[in-house]
GUVO-507641 format. One record per residue (C-alpha): y, x, z; residue in one letter. Coordinates in Angstrom, 3 decimals, decimal comma, padded with zeros to 6 digits. Each point is the difference from the previous one (the first is absolute). Example, Ala and Ser with C-alpha at 12.3 -4.5 7.8 and 13.67 -1.06 7.14 Angstrom:
<rs>
north east up type
-004,500 012,300 007,800 a
003,440 001,370 -000,660 s
</rs>
This chain:
<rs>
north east up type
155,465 029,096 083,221 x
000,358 001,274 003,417 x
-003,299 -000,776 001,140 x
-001,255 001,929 -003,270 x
001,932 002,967 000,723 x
-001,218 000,131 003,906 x
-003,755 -000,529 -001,725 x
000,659 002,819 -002,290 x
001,860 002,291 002,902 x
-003,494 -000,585 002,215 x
-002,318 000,390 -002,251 x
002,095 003,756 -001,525 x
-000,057 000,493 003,997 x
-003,797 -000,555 000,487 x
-000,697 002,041 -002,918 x
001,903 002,963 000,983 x
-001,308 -000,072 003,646 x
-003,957 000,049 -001,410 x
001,096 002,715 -002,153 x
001,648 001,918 003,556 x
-003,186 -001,098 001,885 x
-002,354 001,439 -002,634 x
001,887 003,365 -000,283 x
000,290 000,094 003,625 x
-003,882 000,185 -000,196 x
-000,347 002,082 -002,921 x
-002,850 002,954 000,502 x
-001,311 -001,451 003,293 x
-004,010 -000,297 000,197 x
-001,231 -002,172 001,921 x
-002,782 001,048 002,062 x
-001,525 -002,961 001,393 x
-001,786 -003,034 -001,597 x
000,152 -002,707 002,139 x
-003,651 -000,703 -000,008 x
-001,645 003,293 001,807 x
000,866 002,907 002,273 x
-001,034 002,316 -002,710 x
002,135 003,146 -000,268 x
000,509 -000,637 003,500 x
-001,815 001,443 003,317 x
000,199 -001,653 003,968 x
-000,582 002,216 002,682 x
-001,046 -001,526 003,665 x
-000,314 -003,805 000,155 x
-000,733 -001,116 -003,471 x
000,291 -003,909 001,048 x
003,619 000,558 000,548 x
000,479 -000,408 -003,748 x
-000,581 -002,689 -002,528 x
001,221 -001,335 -003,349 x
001,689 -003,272 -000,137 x
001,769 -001,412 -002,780 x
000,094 003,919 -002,245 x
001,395 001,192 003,387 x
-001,409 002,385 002,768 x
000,106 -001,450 003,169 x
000,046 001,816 003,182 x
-000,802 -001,909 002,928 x
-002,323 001,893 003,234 x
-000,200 003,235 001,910 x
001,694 003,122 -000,842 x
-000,967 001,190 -003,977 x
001,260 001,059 -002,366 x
-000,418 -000,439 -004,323 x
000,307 003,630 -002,055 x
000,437 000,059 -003,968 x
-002,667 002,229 -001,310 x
000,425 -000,707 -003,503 x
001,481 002,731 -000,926 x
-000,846 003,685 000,305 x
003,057 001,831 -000,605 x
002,659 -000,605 003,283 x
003,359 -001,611 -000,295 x
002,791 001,881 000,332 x
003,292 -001,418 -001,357 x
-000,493 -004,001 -000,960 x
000,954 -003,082 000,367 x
-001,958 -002,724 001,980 x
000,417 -003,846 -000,160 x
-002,336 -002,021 002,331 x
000,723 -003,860 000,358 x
-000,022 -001,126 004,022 x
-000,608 -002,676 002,302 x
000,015 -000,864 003,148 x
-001,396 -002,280 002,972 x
002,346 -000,549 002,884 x
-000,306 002,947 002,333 x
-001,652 002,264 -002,453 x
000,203 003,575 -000,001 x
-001,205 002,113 -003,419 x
000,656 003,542 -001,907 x
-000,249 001,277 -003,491 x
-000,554 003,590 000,945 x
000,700 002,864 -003,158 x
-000,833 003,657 -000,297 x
-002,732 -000,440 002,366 x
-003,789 000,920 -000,235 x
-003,033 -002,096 000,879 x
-001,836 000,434 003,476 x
-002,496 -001,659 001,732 x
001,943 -001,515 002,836 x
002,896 -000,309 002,178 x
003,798 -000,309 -001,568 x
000,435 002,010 -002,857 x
001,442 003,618 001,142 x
000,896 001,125 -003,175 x
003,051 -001,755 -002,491 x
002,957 -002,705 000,939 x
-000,519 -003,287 001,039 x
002,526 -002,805 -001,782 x
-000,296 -002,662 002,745 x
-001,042 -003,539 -001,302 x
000,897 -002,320 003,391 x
003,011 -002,627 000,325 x
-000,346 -001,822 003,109 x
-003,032 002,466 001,975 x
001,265 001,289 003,341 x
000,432 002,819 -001,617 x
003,558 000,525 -000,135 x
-000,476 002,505 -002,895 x
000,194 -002,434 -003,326 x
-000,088 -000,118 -003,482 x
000,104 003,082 -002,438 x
000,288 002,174 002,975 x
-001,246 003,834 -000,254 x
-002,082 -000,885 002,796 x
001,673 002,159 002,856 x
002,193 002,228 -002,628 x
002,467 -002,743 -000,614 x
-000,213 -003,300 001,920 x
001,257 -003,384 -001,812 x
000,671 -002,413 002,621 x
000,877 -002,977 -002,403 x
-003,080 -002,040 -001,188 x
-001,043 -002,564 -002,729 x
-001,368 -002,646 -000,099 x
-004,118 -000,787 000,975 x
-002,041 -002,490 -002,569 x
002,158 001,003 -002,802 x
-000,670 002,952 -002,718 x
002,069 002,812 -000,601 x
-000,504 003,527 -001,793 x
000,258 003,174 001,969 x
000,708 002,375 -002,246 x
-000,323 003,825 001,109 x
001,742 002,859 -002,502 x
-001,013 003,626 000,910 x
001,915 002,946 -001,886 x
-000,179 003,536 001,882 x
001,121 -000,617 003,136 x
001,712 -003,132 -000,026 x
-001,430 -003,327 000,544 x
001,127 -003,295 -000,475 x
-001,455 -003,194 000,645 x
001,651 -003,865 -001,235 x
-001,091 -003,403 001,270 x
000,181 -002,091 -002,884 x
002,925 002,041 -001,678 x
002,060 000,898 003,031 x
-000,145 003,215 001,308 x
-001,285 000,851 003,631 x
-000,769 003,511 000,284 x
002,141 003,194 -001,332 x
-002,085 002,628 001,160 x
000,420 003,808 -001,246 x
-002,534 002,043 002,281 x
001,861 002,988 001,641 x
-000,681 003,611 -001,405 x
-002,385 001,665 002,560 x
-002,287 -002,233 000,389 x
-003,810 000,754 000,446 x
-003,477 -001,978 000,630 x
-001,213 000,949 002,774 x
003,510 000,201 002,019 x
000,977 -003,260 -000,758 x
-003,075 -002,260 000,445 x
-001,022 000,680 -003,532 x
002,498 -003,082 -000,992 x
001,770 002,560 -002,725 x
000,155 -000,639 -003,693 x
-002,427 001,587 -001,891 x
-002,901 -002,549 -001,994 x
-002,645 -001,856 000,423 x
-001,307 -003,460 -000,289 x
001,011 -004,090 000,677 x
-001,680 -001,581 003,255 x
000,713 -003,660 000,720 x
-000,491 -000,664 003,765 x
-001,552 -002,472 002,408 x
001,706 -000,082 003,140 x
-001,450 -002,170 002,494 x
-002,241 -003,385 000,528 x
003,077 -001,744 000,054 x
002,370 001,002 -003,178 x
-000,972 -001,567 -003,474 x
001,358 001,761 -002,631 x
-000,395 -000,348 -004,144 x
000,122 002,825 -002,680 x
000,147 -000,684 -003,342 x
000,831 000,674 -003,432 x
000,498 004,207 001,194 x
001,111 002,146 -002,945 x
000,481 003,969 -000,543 x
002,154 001,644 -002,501 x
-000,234 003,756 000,690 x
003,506 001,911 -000,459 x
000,661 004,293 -001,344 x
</rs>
């Protein structure tokens, strides 16, 4: 009887946490397909990114991957992205940004992908806006998930939350290194010949 009722209690459990998970996911589009970069544009260095295994793969010199599948610029959303790691890796999903030709994106916030880089800037970070210095863990997947609403931005590692940001009234592009909240586009980014780094599985839900 007892095994029954700890049967039961796990599979009630299981249920309700697919239900959760689903929810959790509810009006997100996914805006990659695993098998293609369509929808998506690389600047400088194009060998710097492949697919492997429904993922993008960054691995070479400096360059960076732009979504261009969508006309209209996000403004408030939510963004999931799945990440991995190499060992010593260093990565970025960058948001609010625009696409250029070369160099590191000027425009937007960079959420730092990079757990044991030299970097000492990890994590979830708002590259340079607010530093995390704990990291995660490298050859394992977790979702960064950035949530932009006005001016406050928040980004989670796999549920927890790492950033708290609400940008301070005042602020203008232009004065501040353009890295102000305002809208754009997603950039994933290659960092060096070094890093490895995996994107997958990268869904949008846009937000009022």
């Amino acid at each position: 009887m007892k095994k029954l009722f700890a049967f039961c209690l796990a599979a009630v459990c299981g249920l309700s946490l697919a239900v959760a998970a689903e929810k959790d996911e509810e009006g997100f589009k996914t805006i990659t397909d695993g098998k293609s970069f369509d929808g998506w544009k690389i600047n400088e260095n194009k060998e710097s990114w492949s697919l492997e295994d429904g993922a993008f793969k960054a691995k070479g010199d400096r360059s960076h991957l732009f979504y261009v599948g969508d006309d209209k610029p996000f403004v408030n959303f939510e963004l999931k992205v799945d990440c991995k790691t190499a060992p010593g890796s260093n990565g970025g999903i960058y948001f609010h940004t625009k696409f250029q030709e070369t160099g590191w994106p000027k425009y937007g916030f960079e959420s730092q992908v990079n757990n044991t880089h030299g970097d000492p800037i990890k994590t979830g970070s708002l590259y340079q806006v607010v530093n995390v210095k704990e990291s995660g863990k490298d050859d394992t997947w977790w979702t960064q998930h950035i949530i932009v609403k006005g001016k406050h931005i928040v980004v989670k590692v796999d549920g927890k939350t790492v950033v708290d940001y609400t940008e301070p009234e005042g602020k203008e592009a232009g004065k501040d290194f353009t890295r102000v909240v305002d809208k754009g586009t997603f950039a994933l980014q290659a960092h060096d010949p070094k890093s490895v780094v995996w994107f997958k599985n990268i869904r949008v839900k846009r937000l009022d």
